[in-house]
C-alpha positions, -999 to +999 in steps of 0.1 A: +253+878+837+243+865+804+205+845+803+200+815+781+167+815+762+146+787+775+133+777+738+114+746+749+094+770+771+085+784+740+077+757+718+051+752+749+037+783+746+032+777+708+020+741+713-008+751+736-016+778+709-020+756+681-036+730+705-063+754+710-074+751+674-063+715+666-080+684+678-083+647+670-118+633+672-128+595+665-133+602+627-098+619+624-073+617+652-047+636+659-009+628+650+013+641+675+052+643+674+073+646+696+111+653+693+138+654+718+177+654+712+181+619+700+149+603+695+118+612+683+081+601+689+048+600+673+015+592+687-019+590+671-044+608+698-082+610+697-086+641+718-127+633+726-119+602+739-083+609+757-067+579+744-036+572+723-048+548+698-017+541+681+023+548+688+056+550+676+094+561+682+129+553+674+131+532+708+106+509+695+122+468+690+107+470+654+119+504+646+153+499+665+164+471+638+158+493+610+171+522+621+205+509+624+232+531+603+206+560+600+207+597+604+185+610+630+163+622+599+162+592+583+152+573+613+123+601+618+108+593+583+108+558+593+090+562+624+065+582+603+056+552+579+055+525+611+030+549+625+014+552+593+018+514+592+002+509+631-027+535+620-040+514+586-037+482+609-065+500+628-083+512+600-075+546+607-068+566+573-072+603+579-051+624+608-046+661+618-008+665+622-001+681+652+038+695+650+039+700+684+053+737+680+081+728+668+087+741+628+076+718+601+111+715+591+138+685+591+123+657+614+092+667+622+089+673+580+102+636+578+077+620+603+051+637+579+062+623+551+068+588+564+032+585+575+015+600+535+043+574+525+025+546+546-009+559+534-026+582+560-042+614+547-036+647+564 
């Protein structure tokens, strides 16, 4: 009988790895994303509190209009820079990306880049 690789049970295992190490405080929060087959998400977390101070995906009404006629990438970069967008509104300027275990690579990259786009620091 042949056995499928759970790989989300890895990316758990890598995520609670990194999560050791990485942590969002009130200074610098902690930008999390999120990515499943069709959407992705991307919170901004201050770990000493517990709360999510700021969100964003692609089933959002705002990012939903401009995501029409986009590739899943695309629409990644552009939750990125709404985030990045949410976060300055909040006066929030500097973030420790948290990829979530997944590689920095494609969307996760492109949520990245969306948010320097909008302004935040990493």
């Amino acid at each position: 009988m042949i056995t499928v690789k759970d790989k989300n049970k890895d990316r758990v295992v890598r995520h609670k790895r990194v999560r050791k190490i990485v942590a969002g405080t009130t200074e610098r929060p902690r930008l999390n994303v999120y990515r499943s087959l069709n959407n992705i998400y991307a919170q901004i977390i201050d770990d000493s509190k517990g709360k999510t101070l700021v969100s964003a995906s692609t089933l959002d009404k705002e990012v939903v209009e401009l995501i029409k006629d986009k590739n899943k990438t695309e629409a990644a970069r552009i939750v990125g820079e709404v985030v990045g967008k949410r976060a300055k509104a909040k006066k929030i300027k500097e973030v420790v990306f948290d990829r979530g275990g997944y590689l920095y690579t494609g969307r996760v990259q492109a949520v990245a880049d969306g948010a320097r786009a909008s302004g935040l620091e990493f």
